[in-house]
Every structure is written in structure tokens, then in C-alpha cells.
C-alpha positions in Angstrom: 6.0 1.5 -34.3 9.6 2.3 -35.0 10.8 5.0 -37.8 13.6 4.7 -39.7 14.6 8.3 -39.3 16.3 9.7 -35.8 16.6 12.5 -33.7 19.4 14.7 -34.3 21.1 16.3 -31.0 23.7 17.9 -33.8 20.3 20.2 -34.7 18.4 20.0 -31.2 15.5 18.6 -33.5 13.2 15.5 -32.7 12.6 13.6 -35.8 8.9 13.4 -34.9 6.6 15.0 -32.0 5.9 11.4 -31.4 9.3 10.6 -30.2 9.0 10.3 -26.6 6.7 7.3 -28.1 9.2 5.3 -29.7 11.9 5.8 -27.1 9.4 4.5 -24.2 8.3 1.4 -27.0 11.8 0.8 -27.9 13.1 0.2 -23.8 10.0 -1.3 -22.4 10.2 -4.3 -25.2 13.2 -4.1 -27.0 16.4 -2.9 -25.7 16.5 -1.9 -21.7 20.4 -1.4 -20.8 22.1 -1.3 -24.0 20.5 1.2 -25.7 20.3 1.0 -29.8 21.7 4.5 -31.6 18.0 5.4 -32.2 17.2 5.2 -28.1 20.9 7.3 -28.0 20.0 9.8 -30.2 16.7 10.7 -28.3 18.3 10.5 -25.0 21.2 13.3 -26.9 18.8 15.3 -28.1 16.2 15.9 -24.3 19.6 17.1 -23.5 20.1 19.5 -26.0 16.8 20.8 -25.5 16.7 21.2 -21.9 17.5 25.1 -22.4 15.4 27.5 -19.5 14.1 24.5 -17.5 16.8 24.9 -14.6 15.3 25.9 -11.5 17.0 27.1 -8.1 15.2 24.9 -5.0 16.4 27.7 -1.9 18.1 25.5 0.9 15.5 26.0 4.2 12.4 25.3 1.2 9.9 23.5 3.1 8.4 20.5 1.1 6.1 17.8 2.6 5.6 13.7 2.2 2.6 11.6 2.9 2.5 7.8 3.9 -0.3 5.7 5.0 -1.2 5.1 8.6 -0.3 6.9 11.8 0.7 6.1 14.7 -0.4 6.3 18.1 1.2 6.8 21.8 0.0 6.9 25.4 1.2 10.4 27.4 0.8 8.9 30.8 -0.8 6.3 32.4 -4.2 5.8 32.1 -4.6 8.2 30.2 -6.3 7.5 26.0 -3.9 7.0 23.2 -3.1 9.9 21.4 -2.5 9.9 17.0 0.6 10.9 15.7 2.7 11.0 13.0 5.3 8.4 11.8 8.6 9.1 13.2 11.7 10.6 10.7 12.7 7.4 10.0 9.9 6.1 8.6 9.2 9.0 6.8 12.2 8.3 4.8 12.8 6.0 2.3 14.8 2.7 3.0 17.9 2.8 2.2 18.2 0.3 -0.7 15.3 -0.9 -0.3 12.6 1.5 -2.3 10.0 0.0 -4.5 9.9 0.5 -8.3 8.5 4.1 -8.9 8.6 6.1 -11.9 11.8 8.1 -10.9 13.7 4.9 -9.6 14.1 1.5 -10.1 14.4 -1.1 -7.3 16.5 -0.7 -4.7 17.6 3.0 -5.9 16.3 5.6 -3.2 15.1 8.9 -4.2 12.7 11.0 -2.1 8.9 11.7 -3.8 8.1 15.0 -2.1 5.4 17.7 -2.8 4.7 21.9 -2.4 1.3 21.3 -1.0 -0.4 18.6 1.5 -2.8 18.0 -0.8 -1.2 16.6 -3.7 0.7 14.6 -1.5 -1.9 12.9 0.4 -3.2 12.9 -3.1 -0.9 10.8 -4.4 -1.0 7.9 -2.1 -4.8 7.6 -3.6 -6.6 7.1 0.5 -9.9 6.4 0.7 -12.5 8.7 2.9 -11.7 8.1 6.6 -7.9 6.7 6.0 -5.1 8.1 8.7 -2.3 9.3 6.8 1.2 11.1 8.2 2.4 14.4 6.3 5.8 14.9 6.9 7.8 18.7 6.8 10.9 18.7 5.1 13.1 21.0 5.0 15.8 21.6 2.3 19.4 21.5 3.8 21.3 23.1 0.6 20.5 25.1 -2.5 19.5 22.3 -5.6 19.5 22.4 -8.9 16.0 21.1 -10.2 15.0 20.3 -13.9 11.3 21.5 -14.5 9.3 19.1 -16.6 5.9 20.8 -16.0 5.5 23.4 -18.7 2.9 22.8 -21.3 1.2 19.9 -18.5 -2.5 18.8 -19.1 -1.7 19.4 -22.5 -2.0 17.0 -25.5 1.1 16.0 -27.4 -1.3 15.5 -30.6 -2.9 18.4 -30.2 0.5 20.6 -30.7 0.4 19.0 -34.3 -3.3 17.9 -34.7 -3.5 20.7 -37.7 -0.7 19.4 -39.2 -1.3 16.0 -39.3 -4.9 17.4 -40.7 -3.9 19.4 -43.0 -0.2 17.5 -44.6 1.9 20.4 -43.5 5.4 20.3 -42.4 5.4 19.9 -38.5 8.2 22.4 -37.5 11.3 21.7 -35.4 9.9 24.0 -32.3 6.4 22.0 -32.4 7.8 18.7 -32.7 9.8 19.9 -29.3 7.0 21.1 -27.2 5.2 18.1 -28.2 7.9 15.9 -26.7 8.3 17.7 -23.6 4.5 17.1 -23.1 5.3 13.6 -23.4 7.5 13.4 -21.0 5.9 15.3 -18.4 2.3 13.6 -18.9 4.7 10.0 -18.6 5.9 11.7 -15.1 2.5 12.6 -13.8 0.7 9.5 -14.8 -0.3 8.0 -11.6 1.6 5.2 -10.3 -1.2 2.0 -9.0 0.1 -1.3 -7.6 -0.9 -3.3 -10.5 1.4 -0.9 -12.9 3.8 -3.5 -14.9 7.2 -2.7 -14.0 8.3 -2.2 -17.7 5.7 0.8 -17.6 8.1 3.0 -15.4 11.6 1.9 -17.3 11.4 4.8 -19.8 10.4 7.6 -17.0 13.3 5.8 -14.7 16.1 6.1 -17.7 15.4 10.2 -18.2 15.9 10.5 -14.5 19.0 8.9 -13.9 20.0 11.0 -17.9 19.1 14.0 -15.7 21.0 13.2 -12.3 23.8 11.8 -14.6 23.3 15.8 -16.1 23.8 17.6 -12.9 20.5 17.9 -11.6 19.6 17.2 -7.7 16.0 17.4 -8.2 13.2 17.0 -10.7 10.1 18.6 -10.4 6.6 17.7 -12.5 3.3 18.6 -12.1 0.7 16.5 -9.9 -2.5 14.6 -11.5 -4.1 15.6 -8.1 -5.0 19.5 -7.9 -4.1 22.2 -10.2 -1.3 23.7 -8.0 0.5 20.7 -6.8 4.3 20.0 -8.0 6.1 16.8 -7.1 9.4 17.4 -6.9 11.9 14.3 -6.7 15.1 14.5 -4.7 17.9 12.3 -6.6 19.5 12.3 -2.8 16.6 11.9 0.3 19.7 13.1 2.2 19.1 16.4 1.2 16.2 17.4 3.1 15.7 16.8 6.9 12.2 16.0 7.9 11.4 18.6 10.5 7.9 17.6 12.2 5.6 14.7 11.5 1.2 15.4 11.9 -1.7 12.7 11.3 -4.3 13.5 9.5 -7.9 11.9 8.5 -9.0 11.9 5.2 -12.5 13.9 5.2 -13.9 13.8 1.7 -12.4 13.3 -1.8 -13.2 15.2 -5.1 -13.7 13.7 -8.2 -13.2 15.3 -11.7 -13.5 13.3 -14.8 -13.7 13.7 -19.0 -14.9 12.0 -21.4 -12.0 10.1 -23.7 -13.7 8.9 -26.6 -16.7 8.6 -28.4 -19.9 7.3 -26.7 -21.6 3.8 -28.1 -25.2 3.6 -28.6 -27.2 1.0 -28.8 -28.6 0.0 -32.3 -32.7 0.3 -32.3 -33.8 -2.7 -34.1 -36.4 -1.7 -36.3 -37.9 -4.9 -37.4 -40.7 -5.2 -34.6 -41.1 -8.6 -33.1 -43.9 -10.3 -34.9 -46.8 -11.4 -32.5 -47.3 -14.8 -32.1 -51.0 -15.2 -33.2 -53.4 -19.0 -32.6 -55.5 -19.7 -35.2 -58.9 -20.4 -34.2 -59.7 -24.0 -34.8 -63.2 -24.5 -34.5 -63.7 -27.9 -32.4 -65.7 -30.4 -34.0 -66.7 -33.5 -32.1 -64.5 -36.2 -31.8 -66.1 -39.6 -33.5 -65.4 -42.4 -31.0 
């Protein structure tokens, strides 16, 4: 899996469009927290590469948050419970308490927000008829965001499928976009309950590299609708959550592709022989 050659920050040049690759390999199995100069090199060279991916998130920038479940309250005596949304607090993550997610390890709060309601309720993955709360929140200050989205639902390989094809030189610039691909398909990847938590250490690592870097937010695009953005607040103290709705889940779309070659099953040509009796002419039995 690993190469012998590295990335070079010095030249803002990935040794290989499969870099992204090696660095997730190398921290998922070999070294975690102290990184090896080849995991060092990679991490130097995202940053030298990060040129025109700043982005300004206004402060007042209304974002929203999904959670499973409502709630629901009685306005006066007997009179029917009404739904509601979760209150602000529960809308928010616990303060060292959050669950491993592919921007933060456990026990490292950072608020998973979204631009649209759909990819939000999206992303908790409901089921037709599930109550869910989607939270407003509202930005309290101007952030700087990284933007990892450019070049998503792209194919790393397919940057330098010719190449490889072909035995020509990848160039620095391809190599580049190819990473960058990586790393925003590793974002968006949906996160299930039965991910192993070594699968989000490599996603986890570039997003403390970019708070570390000066950014308050990151922002990648969602697997759930074409217009969605997550963005990822390195501070949940930064937005305000401003109003609270339930909603029902109604119906769900499903879009799928085909991801590698279809199996057939082989004919056999040798027909099965038919059993066949021989007649046996019955002849009397002597006694």
C-alpha cells in the first residue's frame, strides 16, 4: 500500500493522485498520534494547496440541524397534545460529550449543520413516517470556512484514468485535483452506526489541521440532494439556534448506480441425460 516516495509541501506537489489513500491507510492501521514523516509531509502539503478555497460565512447566515424525534406539550387543560420541536438545548451538541463523527473525535464538540432542510433531515437517514426537529441557526459572527466541495461526485481515478491507461506522466495539477476529490468524497461519505471508528480518524486529523490553520468552519457537499452543503462549525458557540419546528417524514427518494460489473450465471450446456428403464420382458417364474 505504502510508496516509498513523499509529498513535497517545498513544491505544493502530491507524490501521487492516490495520496489521500495512503495517508488514510497509514493512520487508520499504522501510526494514529505520532505521525511518521510520510503522514507529515501529506498533512504539509493539503496546506500548501489550500489556495482559493477560503470562504466568508456572513454573521446573521441562517443554517439549520436535524435530530430524531419531537417533542410534544399540552397548551391548556384538556385540551390534545400539540408536536414540537426539541428545545435549544437539545438541539446542541453536549458539551464534551459528542459521539465520534467524521469531523470530531469523542468527546470533541463541533456543530454538523446544513443550507437546506433537506440534506439535513437527509443526513440523519429517517425512515417514512419518522418525527424529526429542524432547528434555525443563526450565525453570531463573520467565519472563515474552508470549501472542500469542488470537483464532488467526481472520481479521483478518473482525473488520471488516461494516464494510468496510456503510461503518461500524471502532472502535478492532476495529481492535486485528484486529492482534493479524495478528501471531499472521505467527508461526504455517510456516517452509519456500524462505521468502525478507525474509519473517521483520517477525515478527524484534516479537521483539527484546518482548525489548527485558522478556519472556524468547513463546509462539504452532502450525499443527500444535489444542492445541499454541510457545513461544520469547529465552535457550536457560534451560531444561536433561533426557532425549533417538527416535521414528519412523507416519502424518500432513492437514486442508485451500478458499481461494477454484473455476474451471470454460466448456462450448462451438457443437457441432463434422461434416465431411461430398459424393458425387461417378464418371463414366468419357475417355482
Amino acid at each position: 500500500m505504502s510508496t516509498t516516495e513523499m509529498d513535497d509541501p517545498g513544491k505544493s506537489e502530491f507524490a501521487s493522485y492516490d495520496s489521500y489513500r495512503e495517508f488514510a491507510f497509514r493512520v487508520r492501521h499504522q501510526r494514529r498520534y505520532v505521525w511518521d514523516d510520510h503522514v507529515k509531509a501529506f498533512i504539509n502539503t493539503v496546506l500548501a494547496t489550500l489556495k482559493d478555497r477560503d470562504v466568508t460565512l456572513r454573521k446573521g447566515m441562517v443554517l439549520f440541524r436535524a435530530q430524531s424525534g419531537i417533542e410534544y406539550y399540552s397548551p391548556g387543560r384538556n385540551r390534545p397534545e400539540e408536536p414540537s420541536g426539541y428545545n435549544a438545548t437539545r438541539m446542541k451538541p453536549r458539551p464534551n460529550r459528542s459521539t465520534e463523527g467524521r469531523a470530531n473525535a469523542a468527546g470533541v464538540s463541533v456543530l454538523y449543520l446544513g443550507t437546506t432542510e433537506q440534506n439535513v433531515i437527509s443526513e440523519i437517514r429517517p425512515w417514512v413516517g419518522a418525527e424529526v426537529s429542524v432547528a434555525q441557526f443563526q450565525l453570531k459572527r463573520k467565519l472563515r470556512a474552508l470549501d472542500l466541495s469542488r470537483g464532488h461526485g467526481q472520481s479521483s481515478l478518473n482525473i488520471v484514468f488516461g494516464h494510468l491507461l496510456n503510461g503518461t506522466p500524471v502532472t502535478a495539477e492532476q495529481k492535486e485535483k485528484a486529492v482534493w476529490i479524495a478528501i471531499d468524497n472521505a467527508f461526504s461519505r455517510p456516517v452509519t452506526r456500524s462505521d468502525d471508528a478507525a474509519d473517521y480518524v483520517p477525515t478527524q486529523i484534516l479537521a483539527e489541521v484546518f482548525r489548527n490553520a485558522g478556519y472556524d468552519a468547513i463546509g462539504y457537499k452532502s450525499q443527500f440532494g444535489e444542492k445541499g452543503l454541510n457545513i461544520v462549525l469547529f465552535n457550536p458557540d457560534d451560531a444561536d439556534v433561533i426557532n425549533c419546528a417538527p416535521y414528519e417524514v412523507t416519502g424518500m427518494d432513492v437514486s442508485f448506480k451500478e458499481i461494477g460489473n454484473r455476474w451471470y450465471r454460466a448456462e450448462n450446456r451438457r443437457q441432463p441425460a434422461k434416465s431411461a428403464r430398459k424393458k425387461v420382458k417378464k418371463t414366468p417364474s419357475s417355482k
